[in-house]
N, C-alpha and C positions, 0 to 999 in steps of 0.2 A: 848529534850535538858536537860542535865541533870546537870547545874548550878543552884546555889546556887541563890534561888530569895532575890532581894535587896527590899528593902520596906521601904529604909530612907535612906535620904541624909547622915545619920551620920556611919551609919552602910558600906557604901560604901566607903566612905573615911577612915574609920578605917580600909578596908577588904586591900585597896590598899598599906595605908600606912605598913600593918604587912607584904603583899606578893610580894609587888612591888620595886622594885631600886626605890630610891627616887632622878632619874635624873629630876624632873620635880616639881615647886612650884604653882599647880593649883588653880585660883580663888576657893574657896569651895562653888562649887553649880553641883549637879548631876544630869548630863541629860539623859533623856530618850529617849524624842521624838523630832524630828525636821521637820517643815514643811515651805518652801520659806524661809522668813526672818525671821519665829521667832522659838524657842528651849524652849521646858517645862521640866521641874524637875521633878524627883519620886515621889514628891509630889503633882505635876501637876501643879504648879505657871508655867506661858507664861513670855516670856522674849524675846526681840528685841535682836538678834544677834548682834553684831557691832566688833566680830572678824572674822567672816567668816573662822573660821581655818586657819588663817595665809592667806587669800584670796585665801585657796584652792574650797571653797562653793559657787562663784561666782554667779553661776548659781541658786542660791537657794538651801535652804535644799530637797534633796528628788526629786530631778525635776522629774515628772513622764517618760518624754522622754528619761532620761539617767538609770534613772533605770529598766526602760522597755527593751531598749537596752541591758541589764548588764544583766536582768534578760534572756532575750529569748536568748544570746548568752551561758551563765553559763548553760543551760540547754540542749545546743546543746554539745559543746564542748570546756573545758574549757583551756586547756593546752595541749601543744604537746611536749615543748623547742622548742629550734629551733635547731634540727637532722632532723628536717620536716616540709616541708612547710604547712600551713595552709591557709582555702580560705579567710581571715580575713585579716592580715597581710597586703597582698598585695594593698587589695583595701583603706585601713587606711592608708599606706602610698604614696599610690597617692595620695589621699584625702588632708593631711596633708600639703603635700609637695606644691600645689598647691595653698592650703589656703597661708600659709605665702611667698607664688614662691622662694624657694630655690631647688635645684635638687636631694638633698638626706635629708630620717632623718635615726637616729641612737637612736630604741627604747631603752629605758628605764625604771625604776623603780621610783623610789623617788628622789627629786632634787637633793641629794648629790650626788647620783650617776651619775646624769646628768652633774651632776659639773666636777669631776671626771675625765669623759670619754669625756670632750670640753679638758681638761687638757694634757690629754694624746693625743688626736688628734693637740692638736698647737700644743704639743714638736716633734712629728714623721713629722711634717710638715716642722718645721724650721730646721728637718735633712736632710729630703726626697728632699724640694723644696730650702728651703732658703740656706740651703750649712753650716749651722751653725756647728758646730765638734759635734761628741757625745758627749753627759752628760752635756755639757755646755750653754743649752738652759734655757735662763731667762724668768718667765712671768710678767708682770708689774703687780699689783693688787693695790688698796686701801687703807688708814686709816678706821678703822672704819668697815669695810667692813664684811659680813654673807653672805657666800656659803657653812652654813653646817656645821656641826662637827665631820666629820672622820678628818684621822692623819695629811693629805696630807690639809687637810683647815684649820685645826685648827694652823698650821704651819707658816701660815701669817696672823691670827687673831689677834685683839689688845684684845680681848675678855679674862683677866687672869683666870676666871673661866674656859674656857671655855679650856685654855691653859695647864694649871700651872701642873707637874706630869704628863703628860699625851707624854712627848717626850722619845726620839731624833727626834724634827724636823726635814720636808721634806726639803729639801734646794731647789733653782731654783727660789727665788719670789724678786723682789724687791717692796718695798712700797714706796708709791707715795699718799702725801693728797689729797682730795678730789675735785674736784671741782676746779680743780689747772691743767689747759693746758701747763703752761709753765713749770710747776716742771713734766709732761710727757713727751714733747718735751726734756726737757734736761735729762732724763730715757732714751727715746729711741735715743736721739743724741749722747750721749755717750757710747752706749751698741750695738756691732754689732750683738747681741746674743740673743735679744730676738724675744722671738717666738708670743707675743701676748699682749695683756689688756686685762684684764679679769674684767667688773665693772658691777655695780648696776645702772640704768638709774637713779633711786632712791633708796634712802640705807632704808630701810624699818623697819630694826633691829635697826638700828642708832638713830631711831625718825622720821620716813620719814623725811631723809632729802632730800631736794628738789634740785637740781643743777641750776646755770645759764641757760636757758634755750638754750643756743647754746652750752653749756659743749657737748653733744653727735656729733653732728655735728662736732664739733671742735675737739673732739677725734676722730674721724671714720676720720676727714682728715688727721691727723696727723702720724694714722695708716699706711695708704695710702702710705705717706709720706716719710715712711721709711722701710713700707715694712716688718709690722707686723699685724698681727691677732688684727681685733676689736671682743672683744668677751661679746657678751651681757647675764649677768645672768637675765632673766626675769619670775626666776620662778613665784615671790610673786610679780612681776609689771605688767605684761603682761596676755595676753587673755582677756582686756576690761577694766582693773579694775582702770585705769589712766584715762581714759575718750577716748583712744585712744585702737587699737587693738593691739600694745603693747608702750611702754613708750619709746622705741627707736623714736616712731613716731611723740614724741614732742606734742606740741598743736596744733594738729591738727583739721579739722573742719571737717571731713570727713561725709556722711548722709547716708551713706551706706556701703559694706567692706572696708575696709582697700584700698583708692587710694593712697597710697605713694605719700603722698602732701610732696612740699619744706623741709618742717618740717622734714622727716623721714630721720634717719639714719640707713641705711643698715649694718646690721651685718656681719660679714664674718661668725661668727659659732653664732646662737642662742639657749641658753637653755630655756628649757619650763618645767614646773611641775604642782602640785600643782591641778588651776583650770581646767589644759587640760582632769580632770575626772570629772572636777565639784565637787572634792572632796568625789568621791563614789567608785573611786578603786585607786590603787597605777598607777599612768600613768605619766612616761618623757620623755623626746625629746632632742635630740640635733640635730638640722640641720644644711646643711654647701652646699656651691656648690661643682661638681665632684674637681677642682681644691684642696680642701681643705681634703672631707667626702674619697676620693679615695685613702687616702695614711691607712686605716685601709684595711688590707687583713685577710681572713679566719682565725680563731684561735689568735687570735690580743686581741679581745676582746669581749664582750657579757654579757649576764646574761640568768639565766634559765627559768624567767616569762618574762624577758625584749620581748616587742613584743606579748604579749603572746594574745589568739584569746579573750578573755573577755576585757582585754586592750584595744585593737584597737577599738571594738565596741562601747566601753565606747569611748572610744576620739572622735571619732567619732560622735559620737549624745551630747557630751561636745559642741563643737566648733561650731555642726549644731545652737544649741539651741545659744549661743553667736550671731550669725548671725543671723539667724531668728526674734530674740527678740530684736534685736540692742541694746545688751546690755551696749556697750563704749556709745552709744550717750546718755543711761539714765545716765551712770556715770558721762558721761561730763557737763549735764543740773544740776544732782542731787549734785555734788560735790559744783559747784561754788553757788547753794542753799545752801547748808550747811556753806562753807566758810563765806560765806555773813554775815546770821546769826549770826553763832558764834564769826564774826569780831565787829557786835553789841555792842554784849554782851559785848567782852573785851577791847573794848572801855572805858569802865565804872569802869574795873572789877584791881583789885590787883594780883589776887588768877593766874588768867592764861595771861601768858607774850607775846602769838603767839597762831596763828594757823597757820597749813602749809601743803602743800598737793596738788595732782593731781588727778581730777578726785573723786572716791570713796574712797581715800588712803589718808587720813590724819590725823594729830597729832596735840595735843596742848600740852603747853610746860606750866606745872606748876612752878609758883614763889618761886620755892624751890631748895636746895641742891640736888645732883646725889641721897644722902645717905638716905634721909629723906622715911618718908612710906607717903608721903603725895597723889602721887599719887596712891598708892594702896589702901588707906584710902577713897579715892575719886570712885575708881573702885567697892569696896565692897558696899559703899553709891548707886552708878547706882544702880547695882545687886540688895541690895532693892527694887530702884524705878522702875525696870522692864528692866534693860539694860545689855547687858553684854560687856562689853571692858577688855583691860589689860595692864599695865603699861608697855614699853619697855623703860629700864634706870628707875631709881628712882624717874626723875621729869617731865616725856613726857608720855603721853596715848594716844595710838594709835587708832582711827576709821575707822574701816574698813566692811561696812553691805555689804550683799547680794546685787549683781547689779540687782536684778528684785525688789528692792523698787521702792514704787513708793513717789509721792509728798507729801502727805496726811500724811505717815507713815514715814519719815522721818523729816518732819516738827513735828510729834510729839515725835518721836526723841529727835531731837532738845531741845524740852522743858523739857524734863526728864532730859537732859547735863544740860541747864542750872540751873534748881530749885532747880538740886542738887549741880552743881557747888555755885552756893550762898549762902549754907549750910554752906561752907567753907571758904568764905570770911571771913575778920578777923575785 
């Protein structure tokens, strides 16, 4: 391999900043190595993970069973497209389909594409099935809401950076606040045209913000109701990481896979990303029943890795290891551990206003302005103390570790948050 060897934190972020779009403002610390929960620098300092890449890492950094999988498949046969069938494919989406019991998925790439392609399946739905005229199919979406930043998401973002230059806007979405049933009901009461809801069980970019906890229920009947698409984005909630096998599922007590207790709201179309590789290859999903996944026909849509035979294998030994390791029930035990704690703490405390969260997914809400660097000031502080987090919004910091911690290493966690949170008290 004939790259340039890095041999310092400062030397790697200087190589980025001269060669790299500067789409991205990274905590400044360069990693090397990653092993379960924790991540070492070039310079070898160990550091507790507590982003999990966006809760793509679920499964732990490097899990030997998914790489083992990635690796004995990449060495067989890595790509075909799909002009041909492969022996791989098939059996990952049985596998798949089964795990969550829906009747089709529709592989993919990275969650925006996953987004994307739910997008385009409601709108040819509310042609094909609901009778809605062409072009005039509406989807309901969010305040506040992250599916992504291509043209067609970034179109119903409140997100101005993420906005601003970047149009002519998709048209087709109406917003709708959060956590708000009755401002849906009168969305879909007033609108014979739309094709769907498209939400966040939890808005995870927003702050984990948490909903009512009958919001999904009370969405998914509403959908029903009138006879539109519930459409759940679970890239960054689902696969364990809520304390449930995914966040549609609510607080559930489940001891084993996923029993669809009282709690669970059934999606009509599910998107998955993210953790469904464990974060070791690009792997998405959109599933849906025949009724919905059956209105795409040949040449409609695809991708050229979408499916592809390293993918499947990888999902695959992803989803075993979640199962196997009952990863949702460490989230569920280890989460309301954490809560606990750090309700403690700010019990007492100035400096942070809330904590909030499901499962292994939550945030605390710094006593400051959107604008302030107070919590990034805080994030750099961890970094020191052996932590790595990251601010989402100016005054919220998001935790989110590896779901194979165990009690011991998150209770020490814990105390690294706080000793450096009271650095900061005033």
């Amino acid at each position: 391999m004939h790259l340039e060897k890095i041999t310092s934190s400062e030397q790697a972020i200087k190589m980025e900043e001269k060669h790299g779009a500067h789409n991205y403002h990274p905590l400044p610390v360069v990693l090397k190595k990653g092993e379960g929960v924790h991540v070492w620098d070039v310079e070898g300092k160990k550091y507790y993970d507590f982003l999990s890449a966006y809760s793509a890492v679920n499964q732990g950094h490097c899990h030997p069973r998914i790489i083992g999988a990635m690796h004995d498949q990449a060495s067989t046969l890595s790509l075909t497209s799909r002009a041909f069938y492969n022996d791989v494919l098939g059996p990952y989406e049985k596998y798949i389909t089964e795990y969550f019991k829906f009747d089709k998925v529709l592989p993919m790439n990275t969650g925006a594409e996953a987004v994307e392609t739910a997008i385009k399946i409601a709108r040819k739905w509310a042609y094909e099935k609901k009778g809605v005229k062409e072009q005039e199919a509406q989807i309901i979406v969010c305040e506040n809401n992250f599916h992504g930043r291509t043209t067609t998401v970034i179109s119903f973002s409140n997100d101005e950076n993420a906005r601003k230059n970047f149009g002519p806007y998709t048209p087709g979405f109406i917003k709708i606040p959060y956590n708000d049933t009755e401002a849906l009901e009168a969305a879909l009461k007033s609108n014979d045209n739309i094709a769907g809801f498209l939400v966040e069980p939890i808005q995870g970019e927003a702050g984990v913000f948490t909903p009512e906890d009958d919001f999904m229920k009370k969405s998914k009947a509403l959908c029903e109701k009138y006879n539109a698409l519930f459409i759940a984005d679970e890239i960054q909630t689902g696969i364990a990481r809520t304390g449930a096998l995914l966040a549609v599922c609510g607080n559930c007590t489940c001891e084993g896979h996923c029993e669809r207790q009282e709690t669970y709201s059934r999606p009509d179309i599910l998107i998955l990303g993210k953790a469904l590789s464990g974060g070791n290859y690009p792997v998405s999903a959109v599933l849906a029943d025949d009724a919905v996944m059956n209105v795409i026909q040949p040449g409609q849509h695809g991708s050229t890795f979408g499916g592809n035979p390293v993918a499947s294998a990888v999902g695959v030994a992803a989803l075993e290891v979640v199962k196997d390791e009952h990863l949702a029930q460490n989230a569920r035990k280890l989460g309301k551990l954490f809560r606990d704690e750090l309700n403690k703490y700010i019990t007492n405390s100035d400096l942070v206003s809330l904590v909030r969260g499901r499962g292994l997914l939550n945030a605390i809400v710094v006593n400051d302005s959107e604008e302030s660097s107070t919590a990034w000031d805080i994030c750099m502080a961890l970094k020191e103390n052996g932590l790595l987090a990251k601010p989402t919004h100016g005054n919220i910091i998001r935790f989110a570790p590896p779901l194979v911690m165990n009690e011991e290493e998150l209770l020490d966690c814990v105390q690294i948050i706080i000793k450096t949170l009271k650095t900061f008290e005033k």
